[in-house]
Kinemage of the C-alpha trace (Angstrom):
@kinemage 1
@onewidth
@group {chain A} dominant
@subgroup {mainchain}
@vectorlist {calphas} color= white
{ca unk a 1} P 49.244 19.960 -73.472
{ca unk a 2} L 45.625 19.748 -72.005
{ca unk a 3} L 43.063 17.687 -73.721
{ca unk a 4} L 39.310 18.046 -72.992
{ca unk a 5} L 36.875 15.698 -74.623
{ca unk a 6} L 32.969 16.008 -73.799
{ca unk a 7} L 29.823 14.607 -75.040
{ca unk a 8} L 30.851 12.463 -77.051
{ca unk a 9} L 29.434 9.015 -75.949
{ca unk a 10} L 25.808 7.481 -75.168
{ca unk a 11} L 24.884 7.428 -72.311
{ca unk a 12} L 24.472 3.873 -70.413
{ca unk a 13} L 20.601 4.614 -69.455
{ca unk a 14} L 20.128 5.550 -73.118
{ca unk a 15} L 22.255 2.088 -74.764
{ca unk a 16} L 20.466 -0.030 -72.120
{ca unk a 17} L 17.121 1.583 -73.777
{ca unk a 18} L 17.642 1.151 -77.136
{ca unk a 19} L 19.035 -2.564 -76.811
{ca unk a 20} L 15.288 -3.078 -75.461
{ca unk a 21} L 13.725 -1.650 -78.355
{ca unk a 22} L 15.994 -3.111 -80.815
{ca unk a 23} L 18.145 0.029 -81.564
{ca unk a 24} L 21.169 -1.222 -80.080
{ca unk a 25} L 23.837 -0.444 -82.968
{ca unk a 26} L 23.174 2.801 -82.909
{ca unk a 27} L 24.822 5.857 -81.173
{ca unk a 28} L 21.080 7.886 -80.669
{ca unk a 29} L 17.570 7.114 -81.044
{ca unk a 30} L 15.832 6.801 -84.509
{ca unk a 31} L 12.697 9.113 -84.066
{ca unk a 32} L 10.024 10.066 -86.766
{ca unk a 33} L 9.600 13.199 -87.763
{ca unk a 34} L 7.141 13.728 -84.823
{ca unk a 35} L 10.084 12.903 -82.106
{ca unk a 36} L 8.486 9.667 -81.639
{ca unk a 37} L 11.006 7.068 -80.917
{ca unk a 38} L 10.515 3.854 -83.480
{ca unk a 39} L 9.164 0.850 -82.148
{ca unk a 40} L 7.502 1.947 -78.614
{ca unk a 41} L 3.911 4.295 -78.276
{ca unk a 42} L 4.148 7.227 -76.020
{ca unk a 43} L 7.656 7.459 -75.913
{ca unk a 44} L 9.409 10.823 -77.459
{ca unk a 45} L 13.149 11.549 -77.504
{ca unk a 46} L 14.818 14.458 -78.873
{ca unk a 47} L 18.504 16.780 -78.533
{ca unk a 48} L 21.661 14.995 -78.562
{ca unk a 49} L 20.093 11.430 -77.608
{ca unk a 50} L 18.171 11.502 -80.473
{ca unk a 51} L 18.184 11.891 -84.382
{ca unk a 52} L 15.397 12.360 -86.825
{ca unk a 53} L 14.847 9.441 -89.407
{ca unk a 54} L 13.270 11.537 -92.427
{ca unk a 55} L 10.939 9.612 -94.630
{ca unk a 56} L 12.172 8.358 -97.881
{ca unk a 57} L 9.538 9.570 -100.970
{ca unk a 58} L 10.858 6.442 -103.141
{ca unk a 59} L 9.911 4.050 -100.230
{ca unk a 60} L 5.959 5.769 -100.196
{ca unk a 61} L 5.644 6.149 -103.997
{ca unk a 62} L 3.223 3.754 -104.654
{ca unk a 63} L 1.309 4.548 -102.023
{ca unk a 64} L 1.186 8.515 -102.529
{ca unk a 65} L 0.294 7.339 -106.424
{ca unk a 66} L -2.503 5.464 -105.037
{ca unk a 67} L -4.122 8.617 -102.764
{ca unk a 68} L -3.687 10.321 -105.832
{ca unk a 69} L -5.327 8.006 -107.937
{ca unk a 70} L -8.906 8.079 -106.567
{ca unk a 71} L -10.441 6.475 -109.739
{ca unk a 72} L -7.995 3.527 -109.520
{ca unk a 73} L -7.339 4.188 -113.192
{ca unk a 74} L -3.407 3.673 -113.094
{ca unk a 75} L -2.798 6.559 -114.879
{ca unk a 76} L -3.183 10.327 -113.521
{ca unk a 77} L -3.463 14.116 -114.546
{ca unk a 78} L -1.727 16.955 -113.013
{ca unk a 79} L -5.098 17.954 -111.549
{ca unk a 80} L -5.438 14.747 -110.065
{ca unk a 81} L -2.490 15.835 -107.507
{ca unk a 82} L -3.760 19.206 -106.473
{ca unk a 83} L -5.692 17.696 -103.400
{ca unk a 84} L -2.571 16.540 -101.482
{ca unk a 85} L 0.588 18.592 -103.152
{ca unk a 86} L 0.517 20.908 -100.319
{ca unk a 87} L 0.264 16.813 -97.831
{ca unk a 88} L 3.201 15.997 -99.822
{ca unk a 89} L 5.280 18.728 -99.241
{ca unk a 90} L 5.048 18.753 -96.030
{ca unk a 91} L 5.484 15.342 -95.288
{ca unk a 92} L 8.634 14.972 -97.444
{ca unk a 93} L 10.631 17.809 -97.235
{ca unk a 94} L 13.016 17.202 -99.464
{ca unk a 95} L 10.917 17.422 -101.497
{ca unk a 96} L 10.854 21.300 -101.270
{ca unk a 97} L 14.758 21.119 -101.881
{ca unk a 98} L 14.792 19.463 -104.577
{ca unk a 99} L 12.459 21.825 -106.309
{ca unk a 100} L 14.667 24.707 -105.261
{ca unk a 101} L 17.772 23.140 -106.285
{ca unk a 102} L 15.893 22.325 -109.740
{ca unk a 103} L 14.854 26.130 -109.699
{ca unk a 104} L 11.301 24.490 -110.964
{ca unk a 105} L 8.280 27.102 -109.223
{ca unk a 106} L 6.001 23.886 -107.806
{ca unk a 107} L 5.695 20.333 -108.042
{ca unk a 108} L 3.120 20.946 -110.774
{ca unk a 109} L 6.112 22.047 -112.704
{ca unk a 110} L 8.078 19.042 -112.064
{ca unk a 111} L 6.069 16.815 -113.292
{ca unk a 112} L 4.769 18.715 -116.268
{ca unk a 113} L 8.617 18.708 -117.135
{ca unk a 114} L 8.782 14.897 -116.737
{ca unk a 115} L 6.234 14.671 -119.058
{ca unk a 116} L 7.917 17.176 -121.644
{ca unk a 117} L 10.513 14.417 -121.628
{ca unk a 118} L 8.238 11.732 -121.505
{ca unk a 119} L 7.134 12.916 -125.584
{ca unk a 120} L 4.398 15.432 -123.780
{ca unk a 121} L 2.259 12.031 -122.711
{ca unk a 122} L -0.904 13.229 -120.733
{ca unk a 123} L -1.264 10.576 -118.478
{ca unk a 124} L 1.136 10.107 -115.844
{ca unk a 125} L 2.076 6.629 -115.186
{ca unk a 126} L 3.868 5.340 -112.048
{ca unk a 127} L 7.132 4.631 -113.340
{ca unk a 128} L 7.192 8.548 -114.995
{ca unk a 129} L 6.283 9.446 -111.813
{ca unk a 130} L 8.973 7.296 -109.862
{ca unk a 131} L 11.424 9.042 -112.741
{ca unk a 132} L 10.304 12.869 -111.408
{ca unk a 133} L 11.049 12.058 -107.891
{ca unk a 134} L 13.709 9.360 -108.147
{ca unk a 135} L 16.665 12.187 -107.161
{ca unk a 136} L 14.409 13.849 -104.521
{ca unk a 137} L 15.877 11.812 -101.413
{ca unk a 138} L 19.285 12.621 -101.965
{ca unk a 139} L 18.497 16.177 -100.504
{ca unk a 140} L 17.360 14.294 -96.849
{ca unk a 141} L 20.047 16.656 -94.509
{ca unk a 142} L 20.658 15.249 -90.601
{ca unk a 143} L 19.673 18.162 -88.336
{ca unk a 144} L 22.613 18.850 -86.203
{ca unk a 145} L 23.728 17.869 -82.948
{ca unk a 146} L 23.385 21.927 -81.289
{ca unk a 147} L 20.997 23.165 -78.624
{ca unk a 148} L 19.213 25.175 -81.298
{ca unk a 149} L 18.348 22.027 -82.668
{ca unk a 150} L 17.326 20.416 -79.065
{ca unk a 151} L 15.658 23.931 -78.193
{ca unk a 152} L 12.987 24.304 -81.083
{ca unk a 153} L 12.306 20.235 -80.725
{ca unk a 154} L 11.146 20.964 -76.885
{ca unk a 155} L 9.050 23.673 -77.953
{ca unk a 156} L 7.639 21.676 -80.422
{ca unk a 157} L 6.988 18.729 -78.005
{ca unk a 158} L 5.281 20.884 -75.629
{ca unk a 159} L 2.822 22.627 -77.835
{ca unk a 160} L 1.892 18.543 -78.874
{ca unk a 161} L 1.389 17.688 -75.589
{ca unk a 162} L -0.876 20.185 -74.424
{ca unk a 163} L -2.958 20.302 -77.098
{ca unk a 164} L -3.363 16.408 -77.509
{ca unk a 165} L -6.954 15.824 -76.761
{ca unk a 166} L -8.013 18.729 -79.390
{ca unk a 167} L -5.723 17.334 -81.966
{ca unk a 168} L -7.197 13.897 -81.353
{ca unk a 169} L -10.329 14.981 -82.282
{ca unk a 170} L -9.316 17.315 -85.023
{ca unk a 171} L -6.113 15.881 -86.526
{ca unk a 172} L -3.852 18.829 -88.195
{ca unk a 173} L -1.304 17.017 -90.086
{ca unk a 174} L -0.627 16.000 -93.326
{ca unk a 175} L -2.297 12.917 -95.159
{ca unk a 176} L -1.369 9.322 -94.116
{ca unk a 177} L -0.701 8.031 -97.548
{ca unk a 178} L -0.063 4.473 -95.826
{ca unk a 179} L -3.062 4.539 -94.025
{ca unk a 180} L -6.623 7.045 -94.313
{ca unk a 181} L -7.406 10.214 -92.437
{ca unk a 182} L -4.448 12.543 -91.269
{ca unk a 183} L -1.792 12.745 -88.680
{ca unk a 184} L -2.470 14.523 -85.512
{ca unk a 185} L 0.124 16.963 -86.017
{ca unk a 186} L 2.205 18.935 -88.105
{ca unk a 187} L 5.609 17.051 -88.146
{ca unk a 188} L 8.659 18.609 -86.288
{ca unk a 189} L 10.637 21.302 -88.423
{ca unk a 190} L 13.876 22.818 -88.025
{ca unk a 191} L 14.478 26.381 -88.216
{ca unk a 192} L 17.590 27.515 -88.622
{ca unk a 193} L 18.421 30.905 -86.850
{ca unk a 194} L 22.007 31.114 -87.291
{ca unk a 195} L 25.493 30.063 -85.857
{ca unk a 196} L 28.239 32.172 -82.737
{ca unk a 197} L 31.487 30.960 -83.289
{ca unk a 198} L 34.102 32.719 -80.814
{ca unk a 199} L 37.384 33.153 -82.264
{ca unk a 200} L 39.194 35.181 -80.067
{ca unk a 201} L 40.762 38.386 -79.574
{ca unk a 202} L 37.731 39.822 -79.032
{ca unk a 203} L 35.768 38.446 -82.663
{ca unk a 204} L 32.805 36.656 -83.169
{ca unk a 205} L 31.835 34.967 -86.079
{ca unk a 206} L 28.127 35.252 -86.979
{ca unk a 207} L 26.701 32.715 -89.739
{ca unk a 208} L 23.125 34.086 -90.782
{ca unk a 209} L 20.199 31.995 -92.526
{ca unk a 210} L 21.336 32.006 -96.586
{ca unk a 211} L 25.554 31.537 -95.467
{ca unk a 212} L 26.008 34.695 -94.973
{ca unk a 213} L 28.572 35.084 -92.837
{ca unk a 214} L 29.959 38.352 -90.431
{ca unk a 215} L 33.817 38.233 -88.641
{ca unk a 216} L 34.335 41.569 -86.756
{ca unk a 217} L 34.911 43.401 -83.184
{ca unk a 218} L 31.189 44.673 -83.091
{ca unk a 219} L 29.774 40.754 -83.344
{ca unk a 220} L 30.523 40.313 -80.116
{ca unk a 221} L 27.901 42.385 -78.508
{ca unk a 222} L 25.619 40.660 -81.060
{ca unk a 223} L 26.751 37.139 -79.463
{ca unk a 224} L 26.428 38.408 -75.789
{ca unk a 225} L 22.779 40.009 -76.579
{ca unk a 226} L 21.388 36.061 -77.895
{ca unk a 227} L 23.622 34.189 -75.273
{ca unk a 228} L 22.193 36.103 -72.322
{ca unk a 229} L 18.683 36.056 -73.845
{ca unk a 230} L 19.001 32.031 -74.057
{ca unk a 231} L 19.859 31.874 -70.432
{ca unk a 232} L 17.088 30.104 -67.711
{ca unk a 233} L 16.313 33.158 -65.516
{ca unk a 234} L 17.678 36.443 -64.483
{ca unk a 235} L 19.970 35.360 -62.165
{ca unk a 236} L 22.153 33.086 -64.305
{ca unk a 237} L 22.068 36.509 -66.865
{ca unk a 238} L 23.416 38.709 -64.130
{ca unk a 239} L 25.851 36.192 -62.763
{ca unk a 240} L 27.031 36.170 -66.582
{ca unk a 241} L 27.085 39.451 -67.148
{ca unk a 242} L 29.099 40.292 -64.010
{ca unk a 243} L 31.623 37.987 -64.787
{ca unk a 244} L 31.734 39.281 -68.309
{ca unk a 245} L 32.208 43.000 -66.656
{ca unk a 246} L 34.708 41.775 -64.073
{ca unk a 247} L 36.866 39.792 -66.934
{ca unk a 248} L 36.305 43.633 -68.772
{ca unk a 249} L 38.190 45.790 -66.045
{ca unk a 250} L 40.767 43.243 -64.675
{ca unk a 251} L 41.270 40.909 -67.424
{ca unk a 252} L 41.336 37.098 -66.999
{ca unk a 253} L 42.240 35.271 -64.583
{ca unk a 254} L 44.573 32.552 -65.864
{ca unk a 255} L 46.627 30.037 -64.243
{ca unk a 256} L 50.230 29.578 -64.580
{ca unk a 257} L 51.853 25.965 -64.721
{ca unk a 258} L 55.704 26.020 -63.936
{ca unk a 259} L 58.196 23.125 -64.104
């Protein structure tokens, strides 16, 4: 029997950090959703070292009420919320998920059917609005632990970095409802492209976007095309590829373990 077993511990560099910044019972840094690690400035972590810490709605509801609220009435109107809908959305995700799982067409809608409930009041207090959103965090999903994941985040880093200075002076993200003016940039998103799962004898299963899923001989090509296209430079592709053709004509090359 031959047991392998791989990445799956911290690293001591990475413990030794995070017992510094008073992270220490934790397996991976807790980042915001702009890959900055919590508690230091200037410091960004992302892949398998790292894991996003998604911002709770329930924990910012009196303080998204408030932006809302210019007039400092207490109460609102659905128009009052059509300045930052699109700010909250994007800052709380989940918030788009819940509104798809709830098949409602925009948060406009959600809270129009909160009031329907609520004997058709027109005024929207804070505790209806707590009562809209109350089931809205249970839709937070942990991005997974898969270069996809670690890929998109370094692209993502990049573009921040090199356009730092411009976003300092022209800030791009959503609203800082604890706090005035906006973010500097649009927080980190995961798209998901999809999932190659060899199974042998010559199949590959393919899992699209929507869970659509493909088992067959011909998904194999599909997985060499996007695992040669992922590779660093040409001549890690060729090396692959000519092991892939060699492996094709003589078969593989396996070692044999006697007693």
């Amino acid at each position: 029997m031959v047991v392998w077993a791989t990445g799956n511990g911290t690293r001591p560099e990475i413990m030794a950090f995070m017992k510094q910044i008073g992270q220490a019972n934790r397996h991976a840094f807790a980042t915001d959703e702009w890959l900055g690690v919590g508690g230091c400035e200037n410091v960004y972590a992302l892949g398998d070292c790292a894991t996003v810490n998604q911002c709770q709605v329930m924990e910012d509801i009196a303080f998204i009420f408030n932006k809302a609220d210019k007039n400092k009435s207490g109460t609102l109107n659905l128009k009052d919320f059509q300045e930052i809908v699109d700010d909250i959305l994007e800052r709380y995700p989940q918030v788009k998920l819940h509104l798809k799982r709830r098949k409602v067409g925009n948060f406009s809608a959600l809270l129009k059917n909160s009031q329907e409930n609520a004997q058709n009041q027109a005024a929207i207090e804070i505790e209806k609005f707590k009562s809209a959103l109350s089931e809205v965090d249970s839709q937070i999903i942990n991005l997974p632990a898969t270069a996809q994941v670690a890929g998109q985040q370094g692209e993502y880093l990049a573009d921040c970095f090199n356009r730092m200075e411009e976003c300092e002076k022209y800030p791009e993200g959503p609203l800082r409802f604890r706090g005035s003016e906006r973010h500097r940039f649009h927080p980190f998103r995961y798209n998901h492209l999809g999932k190659f799962a060899p199974l042998g004898g010559k199949q590959v299963a393919i899992q699209c976007p929507g869970d659509w899923v493909w088992i067959g001989h011909g998904t194999r090509w599909i997985w060499y095309s996007v695992y040669t296209s992922k590779l660093a430079s040409w001549r890690a592709r060729i090396l692959v590829i000519s092991d892939w053709g060699k492996r094709f004509i003589f078969g593989r090359d396996l070692s044999r373990i006697r007693d």
